[in-house]
C-alpha positions as CSV (number, residue, x, y, z in Angstrom):
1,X,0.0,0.0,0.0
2,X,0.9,3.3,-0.5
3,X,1.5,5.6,2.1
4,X,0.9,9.9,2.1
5,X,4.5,11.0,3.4
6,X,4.2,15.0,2.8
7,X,2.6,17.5,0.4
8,X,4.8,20.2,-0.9
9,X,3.9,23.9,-1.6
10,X,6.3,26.9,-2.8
11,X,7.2,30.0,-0.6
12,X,8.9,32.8,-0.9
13,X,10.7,33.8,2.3
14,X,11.9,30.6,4.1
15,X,12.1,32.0,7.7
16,X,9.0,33.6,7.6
17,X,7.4,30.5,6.4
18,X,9.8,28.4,9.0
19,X,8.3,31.0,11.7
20,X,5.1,30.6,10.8
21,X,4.4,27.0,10.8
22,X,6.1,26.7,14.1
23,X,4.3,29.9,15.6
24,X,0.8,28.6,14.2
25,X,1.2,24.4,14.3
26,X,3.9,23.4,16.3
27,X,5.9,22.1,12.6
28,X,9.6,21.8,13.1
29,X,12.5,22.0,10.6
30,X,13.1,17.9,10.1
31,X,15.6,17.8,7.5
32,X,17.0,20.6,5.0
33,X,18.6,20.4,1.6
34,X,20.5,23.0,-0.1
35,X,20.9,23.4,-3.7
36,X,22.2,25.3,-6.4
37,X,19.2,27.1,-7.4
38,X,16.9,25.7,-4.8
39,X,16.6,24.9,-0.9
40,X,13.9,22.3,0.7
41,X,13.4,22.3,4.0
42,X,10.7,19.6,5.3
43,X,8.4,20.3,8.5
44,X,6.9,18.0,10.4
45,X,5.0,18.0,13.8
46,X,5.2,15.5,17.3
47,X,1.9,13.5,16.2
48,X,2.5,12.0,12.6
49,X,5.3,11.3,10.4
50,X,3.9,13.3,7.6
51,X,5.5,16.6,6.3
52,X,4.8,19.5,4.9
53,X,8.0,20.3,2.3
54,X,8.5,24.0,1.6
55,X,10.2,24.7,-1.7
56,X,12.6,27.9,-1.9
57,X,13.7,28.8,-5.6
58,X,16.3,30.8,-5.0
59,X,16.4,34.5,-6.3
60,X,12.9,34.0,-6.7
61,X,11.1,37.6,-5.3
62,X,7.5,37.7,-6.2
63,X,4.8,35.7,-4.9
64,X,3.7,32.9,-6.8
65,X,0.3,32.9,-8.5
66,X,-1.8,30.2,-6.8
67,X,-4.0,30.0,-9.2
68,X,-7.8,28.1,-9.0
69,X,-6.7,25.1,-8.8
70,X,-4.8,25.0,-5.1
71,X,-7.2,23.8,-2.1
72,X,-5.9,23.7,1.0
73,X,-3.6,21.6,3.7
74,X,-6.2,20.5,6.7
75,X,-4.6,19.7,10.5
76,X,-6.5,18.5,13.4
77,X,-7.1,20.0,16.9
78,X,-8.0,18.8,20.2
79,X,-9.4,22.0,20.5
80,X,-10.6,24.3,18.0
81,X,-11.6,27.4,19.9
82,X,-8.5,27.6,21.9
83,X,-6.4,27.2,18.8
84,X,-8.8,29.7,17.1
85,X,-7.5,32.3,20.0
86,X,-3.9,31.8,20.2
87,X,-3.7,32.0,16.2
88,X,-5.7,35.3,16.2
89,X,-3.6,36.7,19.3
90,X,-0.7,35.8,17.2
91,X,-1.9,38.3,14.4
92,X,-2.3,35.6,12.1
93,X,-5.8,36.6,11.6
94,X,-8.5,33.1,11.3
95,X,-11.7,33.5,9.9
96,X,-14.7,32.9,11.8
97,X,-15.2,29.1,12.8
98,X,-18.0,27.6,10.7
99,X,-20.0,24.2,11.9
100,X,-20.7,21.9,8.6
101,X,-24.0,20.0,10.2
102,X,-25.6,16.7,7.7
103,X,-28.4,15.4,8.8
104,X,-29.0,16.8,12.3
105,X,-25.7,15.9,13.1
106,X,-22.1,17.9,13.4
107,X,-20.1,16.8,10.6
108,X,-17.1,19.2,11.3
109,X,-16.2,22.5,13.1
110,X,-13.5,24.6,11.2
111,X,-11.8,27.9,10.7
112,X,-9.1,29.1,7.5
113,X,-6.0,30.7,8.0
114,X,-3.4,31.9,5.3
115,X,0.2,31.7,5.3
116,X,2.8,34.2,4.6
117,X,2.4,33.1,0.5
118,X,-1.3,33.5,1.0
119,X,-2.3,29.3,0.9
120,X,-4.8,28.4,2.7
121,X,-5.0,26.6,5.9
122,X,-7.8,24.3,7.3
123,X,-7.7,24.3,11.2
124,X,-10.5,21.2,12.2
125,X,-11.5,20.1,15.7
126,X,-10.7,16.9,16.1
127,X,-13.9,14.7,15.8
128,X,-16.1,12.1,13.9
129,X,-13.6,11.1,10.8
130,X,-11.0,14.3,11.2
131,X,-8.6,12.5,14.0
């Protein structure tokens, strides 16, 4: 069987992104490979072996056009409102938590947050099939 190791998206600034995946989720720097014209540096968190790889092309300035087609990276809380707070007292600025309900029943509870390159972050509360 296959197995989901990491998902990889490109940034500009590599400390900023660094900072912000460690401020925000707790991600630290597990490996880092330098290149001529490009550096990736892989983050991961306590809880799962999968990463999140961060693709610097070097001398690269402008923000990259992410298009229609990107959708988002999701993580998991054990609790969503506290993690809603500490992200906004961070200045990372969430939107407002939104409850998906099917039939009668909660199906998720969720807020977006953007990184520094503007991709989109899906902050669920741990429950039902989000664990």
């Amino acid at each position: 069987m296959a197995k989901a190791i990491h998902s990889m998206i490109r940034v500009v600034d590599e400390n900023l992104s660094v900072s912000f995946y460690k401020s925000a989720f707790g991600l630290d720097v597990a490996d880092r490979l330098d290149f001529d014209t490009f550096t990736l540096v892989y983050l991961r968190g306590a809880e799962t072996d999968f990463e999140l790889e961060l693709t610097i092309n070097k001398g690269r300035g402008e923000p990259y056009a992410l298009g229609d087609g990107y959708g988002h990276l999701a993580l998991c809380v054990d609790d969503l409102d506290a993690e809603y707070k500490r992200l906004a007292a961070a200045g990372f600025n969430p939107r407002k938590i939104v409850e998906f309900n099917r039939e009668g029943a909660l199906l998720a509870r969720f807020f977006f947050v953007a990184d520094p390159d503007g991709y989109q972050i899906e902050v669920l509360q741990r429950h039902g099939r989000y664990r």
